[in-house]
C-alpha positions as CSV (number, residue, x, y, z in Angstrom):
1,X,167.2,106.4,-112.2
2,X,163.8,105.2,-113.4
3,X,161.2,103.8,-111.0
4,X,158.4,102.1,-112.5
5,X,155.7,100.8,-110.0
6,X,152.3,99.5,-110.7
7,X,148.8,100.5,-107.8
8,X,145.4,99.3,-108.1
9,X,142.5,101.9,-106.8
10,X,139.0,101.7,-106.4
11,X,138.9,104.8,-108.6
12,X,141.5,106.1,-111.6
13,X,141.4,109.3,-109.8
14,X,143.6,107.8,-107.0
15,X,147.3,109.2,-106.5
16,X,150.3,107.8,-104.7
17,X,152.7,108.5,-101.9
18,X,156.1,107.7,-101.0
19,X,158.5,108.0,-98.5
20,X,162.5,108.1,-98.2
21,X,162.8,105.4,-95.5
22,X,166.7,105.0,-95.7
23,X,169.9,106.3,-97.5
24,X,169.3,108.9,-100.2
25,X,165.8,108.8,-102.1
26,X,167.3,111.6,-104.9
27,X,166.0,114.1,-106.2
28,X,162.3,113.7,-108.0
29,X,163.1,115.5,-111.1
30,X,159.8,113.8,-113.0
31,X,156.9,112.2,-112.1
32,X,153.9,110.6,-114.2
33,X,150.4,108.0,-112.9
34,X,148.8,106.4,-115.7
35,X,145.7,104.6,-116.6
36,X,146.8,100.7,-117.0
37,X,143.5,98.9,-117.4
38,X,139.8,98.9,-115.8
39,X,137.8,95.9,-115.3
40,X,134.6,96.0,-117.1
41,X,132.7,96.1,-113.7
42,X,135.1,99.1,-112.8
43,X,135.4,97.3,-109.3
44,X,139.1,98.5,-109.8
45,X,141.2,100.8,-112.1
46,X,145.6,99.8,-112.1
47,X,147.8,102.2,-113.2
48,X,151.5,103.2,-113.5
49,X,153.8,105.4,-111.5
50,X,157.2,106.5,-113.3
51,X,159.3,108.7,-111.1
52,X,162.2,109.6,-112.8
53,X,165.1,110.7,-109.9
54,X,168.5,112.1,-109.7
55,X,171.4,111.5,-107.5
56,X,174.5,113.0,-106.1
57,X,176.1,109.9,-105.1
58,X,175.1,106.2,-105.5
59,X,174.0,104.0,-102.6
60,X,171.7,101.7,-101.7
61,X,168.2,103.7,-100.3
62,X,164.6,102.3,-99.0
63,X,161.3,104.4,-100.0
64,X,157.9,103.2,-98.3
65,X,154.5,103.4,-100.4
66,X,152.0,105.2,-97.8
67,X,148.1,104.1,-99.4
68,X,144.5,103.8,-97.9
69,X,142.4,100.8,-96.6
70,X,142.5,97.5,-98.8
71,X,139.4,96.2,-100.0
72,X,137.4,93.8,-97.3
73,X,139.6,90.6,-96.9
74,X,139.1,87.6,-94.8
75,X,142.8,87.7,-93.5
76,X,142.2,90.2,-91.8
77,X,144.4,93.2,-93.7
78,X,143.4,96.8,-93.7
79,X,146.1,99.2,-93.9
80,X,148.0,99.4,-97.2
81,X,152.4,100.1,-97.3
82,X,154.8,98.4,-99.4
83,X,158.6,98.6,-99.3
84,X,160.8,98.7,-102.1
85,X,164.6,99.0,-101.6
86,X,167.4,99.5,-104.3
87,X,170.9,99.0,-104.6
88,X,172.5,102.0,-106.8
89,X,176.3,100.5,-106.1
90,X,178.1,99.3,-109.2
91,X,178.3,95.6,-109.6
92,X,181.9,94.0,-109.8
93,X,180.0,91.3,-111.9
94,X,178.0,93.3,-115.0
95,X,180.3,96.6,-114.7
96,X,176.9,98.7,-114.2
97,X,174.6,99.2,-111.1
98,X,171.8,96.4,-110.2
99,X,168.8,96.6,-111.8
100,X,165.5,95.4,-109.7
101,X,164.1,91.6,-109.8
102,X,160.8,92.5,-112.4
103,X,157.7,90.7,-112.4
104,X,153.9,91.6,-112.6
105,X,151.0,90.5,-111.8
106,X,146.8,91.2,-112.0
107,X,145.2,93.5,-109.2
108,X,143.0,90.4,-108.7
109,X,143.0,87.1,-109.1
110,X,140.4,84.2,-108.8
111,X,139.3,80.8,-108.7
112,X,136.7,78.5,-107.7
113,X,136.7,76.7,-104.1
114,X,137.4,73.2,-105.7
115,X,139.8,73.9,-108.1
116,X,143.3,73.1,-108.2
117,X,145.8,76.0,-109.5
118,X,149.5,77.0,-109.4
119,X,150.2,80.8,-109.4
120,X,153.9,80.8,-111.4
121,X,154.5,84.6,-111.0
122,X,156.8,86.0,-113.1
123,X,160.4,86.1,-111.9
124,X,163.0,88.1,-113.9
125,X,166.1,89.7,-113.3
126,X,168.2,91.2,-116.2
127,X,171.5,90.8,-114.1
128,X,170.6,86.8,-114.0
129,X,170.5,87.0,-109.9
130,X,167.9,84.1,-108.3
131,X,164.9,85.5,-107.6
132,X,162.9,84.4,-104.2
133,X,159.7,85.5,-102.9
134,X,158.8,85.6,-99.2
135,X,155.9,87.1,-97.0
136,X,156.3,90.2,-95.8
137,X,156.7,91.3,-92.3
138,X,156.0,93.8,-89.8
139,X,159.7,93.6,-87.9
140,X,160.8,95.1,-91.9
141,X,157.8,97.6,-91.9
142,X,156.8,95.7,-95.4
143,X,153.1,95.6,-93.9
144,X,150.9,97.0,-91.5
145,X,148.6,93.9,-90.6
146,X,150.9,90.8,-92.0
147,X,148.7,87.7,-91.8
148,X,149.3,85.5,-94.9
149,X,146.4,84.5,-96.7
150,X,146.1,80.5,-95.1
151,X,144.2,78.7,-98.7
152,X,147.5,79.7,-100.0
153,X,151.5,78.3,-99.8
154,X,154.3,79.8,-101.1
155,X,157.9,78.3,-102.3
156,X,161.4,80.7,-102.3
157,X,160.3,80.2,-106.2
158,X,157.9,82.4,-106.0
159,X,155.0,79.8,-106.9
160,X,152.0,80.0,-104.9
161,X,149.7,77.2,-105.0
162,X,146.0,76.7,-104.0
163,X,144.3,73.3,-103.3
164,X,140.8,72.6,-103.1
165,X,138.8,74.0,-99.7
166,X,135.9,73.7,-98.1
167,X,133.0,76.2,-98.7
168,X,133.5,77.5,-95.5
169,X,136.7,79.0,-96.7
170,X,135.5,81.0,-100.1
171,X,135.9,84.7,-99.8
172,X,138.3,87.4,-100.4
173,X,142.1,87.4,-99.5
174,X,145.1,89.7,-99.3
175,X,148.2,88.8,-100.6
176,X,151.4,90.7,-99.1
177,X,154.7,89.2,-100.7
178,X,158.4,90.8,-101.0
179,X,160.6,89.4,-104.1
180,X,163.9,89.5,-103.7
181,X,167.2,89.5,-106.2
182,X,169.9,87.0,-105.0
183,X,173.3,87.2,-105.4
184,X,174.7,83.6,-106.8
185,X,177.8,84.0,-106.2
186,X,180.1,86.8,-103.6
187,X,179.8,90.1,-105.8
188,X,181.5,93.4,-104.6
189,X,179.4,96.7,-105.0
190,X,181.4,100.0,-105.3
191,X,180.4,103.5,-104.6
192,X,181.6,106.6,-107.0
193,X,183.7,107.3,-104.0
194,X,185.2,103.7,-104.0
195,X,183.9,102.2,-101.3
196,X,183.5,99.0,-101.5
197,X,181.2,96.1,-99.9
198,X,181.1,92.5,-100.5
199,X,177.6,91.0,-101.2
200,X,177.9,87.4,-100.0
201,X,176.1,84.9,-102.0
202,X,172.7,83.9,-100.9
203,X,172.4,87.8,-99.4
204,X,169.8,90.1,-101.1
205,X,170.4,92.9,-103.0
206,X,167.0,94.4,-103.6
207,X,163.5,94.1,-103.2
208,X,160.3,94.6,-104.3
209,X,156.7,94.7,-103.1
210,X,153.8,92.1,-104.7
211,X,150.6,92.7,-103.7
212,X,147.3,91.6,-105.1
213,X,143.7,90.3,-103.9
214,X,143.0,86.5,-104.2
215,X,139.4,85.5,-104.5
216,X,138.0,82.3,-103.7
217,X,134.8,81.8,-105.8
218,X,132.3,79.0,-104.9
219,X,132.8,75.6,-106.1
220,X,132.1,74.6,-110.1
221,X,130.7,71.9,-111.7
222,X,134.3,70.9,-113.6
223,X,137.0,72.5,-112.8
224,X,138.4,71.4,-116.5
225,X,139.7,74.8,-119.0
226,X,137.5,75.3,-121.7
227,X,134.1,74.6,-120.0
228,X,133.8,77.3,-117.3
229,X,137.3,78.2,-116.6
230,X,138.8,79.8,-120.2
231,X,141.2,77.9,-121.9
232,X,143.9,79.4,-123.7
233,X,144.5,78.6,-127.3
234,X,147.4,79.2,-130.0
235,X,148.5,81.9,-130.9
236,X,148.4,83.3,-127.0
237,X,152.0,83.1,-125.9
238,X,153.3,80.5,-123.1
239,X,154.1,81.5,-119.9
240,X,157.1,83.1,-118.9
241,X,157.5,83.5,-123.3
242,X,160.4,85.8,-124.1
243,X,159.8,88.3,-127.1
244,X,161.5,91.2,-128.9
245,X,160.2,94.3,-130.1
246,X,162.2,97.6,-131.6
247,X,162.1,101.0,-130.5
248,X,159.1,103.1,-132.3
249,X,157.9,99.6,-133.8
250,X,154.6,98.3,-132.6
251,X,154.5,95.1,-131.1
252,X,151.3,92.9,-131.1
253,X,150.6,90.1,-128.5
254,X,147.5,88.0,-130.0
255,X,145.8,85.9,-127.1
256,X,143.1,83.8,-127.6
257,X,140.5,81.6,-125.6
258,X,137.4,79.5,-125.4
259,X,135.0,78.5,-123.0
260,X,132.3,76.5,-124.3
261,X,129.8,76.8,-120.8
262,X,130.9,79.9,-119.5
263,X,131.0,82.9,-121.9
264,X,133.9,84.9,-122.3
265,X,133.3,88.5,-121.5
266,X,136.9,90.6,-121.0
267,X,140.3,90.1,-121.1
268,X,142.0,91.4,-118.0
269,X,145.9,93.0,-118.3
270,X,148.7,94.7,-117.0
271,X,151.5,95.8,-118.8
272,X,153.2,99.5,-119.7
273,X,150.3,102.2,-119.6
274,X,149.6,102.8,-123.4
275,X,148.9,99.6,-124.3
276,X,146.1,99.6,-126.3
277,X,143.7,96.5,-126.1
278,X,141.2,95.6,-128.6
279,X,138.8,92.5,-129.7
280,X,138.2,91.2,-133.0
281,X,135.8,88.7,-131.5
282,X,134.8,86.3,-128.9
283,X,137.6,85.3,-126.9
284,X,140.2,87.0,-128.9
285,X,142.3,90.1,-128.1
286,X,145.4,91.9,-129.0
287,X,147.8,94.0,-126.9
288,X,149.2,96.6,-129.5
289,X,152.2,98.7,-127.8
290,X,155.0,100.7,-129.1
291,X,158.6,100.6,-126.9
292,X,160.2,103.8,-126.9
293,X,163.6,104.8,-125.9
294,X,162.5,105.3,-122.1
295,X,160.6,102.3,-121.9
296,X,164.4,100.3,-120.4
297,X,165.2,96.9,-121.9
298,X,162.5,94.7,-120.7
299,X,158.6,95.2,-119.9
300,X,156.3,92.2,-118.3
301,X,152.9,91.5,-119.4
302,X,150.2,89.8,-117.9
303,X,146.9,89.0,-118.7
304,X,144.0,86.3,-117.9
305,X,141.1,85.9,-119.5
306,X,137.3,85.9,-117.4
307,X,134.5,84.2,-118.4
308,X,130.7,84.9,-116.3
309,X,128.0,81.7,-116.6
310,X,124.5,82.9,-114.3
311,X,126.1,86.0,-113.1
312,X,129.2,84.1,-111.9
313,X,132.9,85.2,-112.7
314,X,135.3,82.7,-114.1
315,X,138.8,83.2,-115.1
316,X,141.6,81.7,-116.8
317,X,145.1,81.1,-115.5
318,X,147.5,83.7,-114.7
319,X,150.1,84.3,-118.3
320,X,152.8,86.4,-118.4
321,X,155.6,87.7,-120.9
322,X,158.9,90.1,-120.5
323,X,159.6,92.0,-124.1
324,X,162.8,93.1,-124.5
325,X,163.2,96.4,-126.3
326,X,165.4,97.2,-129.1
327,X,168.7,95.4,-129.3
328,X,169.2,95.1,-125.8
329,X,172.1,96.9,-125.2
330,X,171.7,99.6,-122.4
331,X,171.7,102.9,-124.1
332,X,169.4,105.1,-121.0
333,X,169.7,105.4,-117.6
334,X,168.9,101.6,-115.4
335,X,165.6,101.1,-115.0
336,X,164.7,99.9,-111.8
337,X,160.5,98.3,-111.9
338,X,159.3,97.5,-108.5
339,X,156.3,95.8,-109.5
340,X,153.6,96.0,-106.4
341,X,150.3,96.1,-107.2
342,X,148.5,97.1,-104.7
343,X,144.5,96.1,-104.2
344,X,143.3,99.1,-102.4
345,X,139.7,101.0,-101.7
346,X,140.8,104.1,-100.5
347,X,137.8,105.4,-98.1
């Protein structure tokens, strides 16, 4: 089994630790932490964890993510953990074993004090289970200090929205959620010793950690896209697009943007760790990356574009893609992505 994880540090020198919380964690046979991306500030480096683990029988386990202090937040959060749980039973419904709900997200995000936005993270699951989102609590060990962040609300859909505040309430916030696969329907798991257990519907079958800091900026003049805030323009993909790409073929994600106020100073990304970003101007990028055979069948991207007007930071919305790799047919070992990214200053 592959685990692919994503942790944002204060410094790219940072390393990781997990713990087997429940069942059996495997063996580690492999272990790599890349460099993802740094913002231009280098307030914060992300990168990637790929454990690669082996297993004498295949059941359900827990592991816990042990990291430092998060950055100063007004909710109150200090210590960082995150909980990711996985179901290695076969599934009576795909004839293979679950693969992990996959999403990703940016270390942090922003926006100004009176502007309205809609954070639509990115829900995928390649066995087509629903996908919820929840808060995590302290009863489940998903978080130390477990205080949601209270300028934003959060639906099952795993939309978090964020309405205009008073000044009062500008800052920085934590954000601690879990995402969840759900069954749809009753679906029987069964051990390599034929054991079997019936998943009801509505009951989850694994879950990840999403973590990521939320800044409240203070208020604009317009809170229209393409004055401060960057706007996204063709040939940047939607949201939630769906593209292809072959094994040892590069792929190339074009975004561009425009802000005619504000001017546009990085674009800000997270996707698989040798993606190589470059600009051919101002407000336009490319992601260039080349799948390989380990890379599984699907990889999220997200990026967001920022934009600085009299030394103040301005970004776009939140847009994300999942490229599937090759022809889709499963010819590696399941890859399992438990995406949290965690906001951390490790003191």
């Amino acid at each position: 089994m592959v685990l692919r994880y994503k942790l944002t540090y204060d410094l790219c020198s940072k390393s990781d630790v997990w713990v087997c919380l429940d069942g059996d964690c495997g063996f580690l046979s492999s272990y790599a932490l890349k460099t993802v991306d740094q913002n231009s500030s280098a307030a914060w480096c992300q990168r990637e964890g790929i454990q690669t683990r082996r297993f004498q029988r295949n059941a359900p386990f827990m592991m816990e993510f042990f990291g430092g202090l998060w950055s100063s937040n007004r909710n109150g959060i200090s210590y960082m953990t995150s909980l990711t749980s996985v179901e290695l039973r076969k599934r009576s419904d795909t004839g293979r074993v679950n693969s992990s709900p996959q999403t990703n997200i940016l270390p942090e995000l922003r926006v100004p004090s009176n502007c309205q936005r809609d954070l639509d993270l990115l829900t995928f699951d390649p066995d087509g289970d629903e996908v919820r989102c929840r808060y995590g609590t302290r009863a489940a060990l998903e978080c130390v200090q477990c205080t949601p962040a209270p300028v934003l609300s959060l639906s099952s859909s795993c939309t978090l929205s964020f309405s205009s505040t008073v000044p009062s309430n500008e800052g920085t916030y934590a954000v601690q959620l879990v995402m969840e696969d759900v069954a749809r329907r009753p679906v029987t798991v069964t051990r390599n010793d034929g054991a079997e257990t019936v998943l009801q519907a509505g009951a989850p079958i694994g879950q990840s950690a999403v973590d990521f800091t939320f800044i409240v900026d203070p208020a604009v003049e317009s809170c229209t896209e393409g004055l401060y805030l960057p706007r996204f323009l063709p040939p940047t993909p939607a949201n939630r697009a769906r593209l292809s790409a072959p094994v040892d073929r590069p792929l190339e994600i074009s975004i561009k943007a425009e802000a005619n106020i504000s001017t546009i100073s990085e674009l800000l990304f997270s996707g698989p760790y040798n993606t190589i970003k470059t600009s051919s101007g101002a407000g336009q990028y490319t992601l260039r990356w080349t799948p390989s055979e380990g890379d599984g069948e699907n990889q999220p991207f997200c990026f967001a574009v920022q934009a600085v007007f009299n030394a103040v930071q301005f970004q776009s919305e939140l847009r994300c893609v999942v490229v599937t790799i090759g022809d889709g047919e499963q010819k590696h070992p399941p890859l399992f992505l438990s995406s949290g990214l965690q906001r951390q200053s490790l003191r």
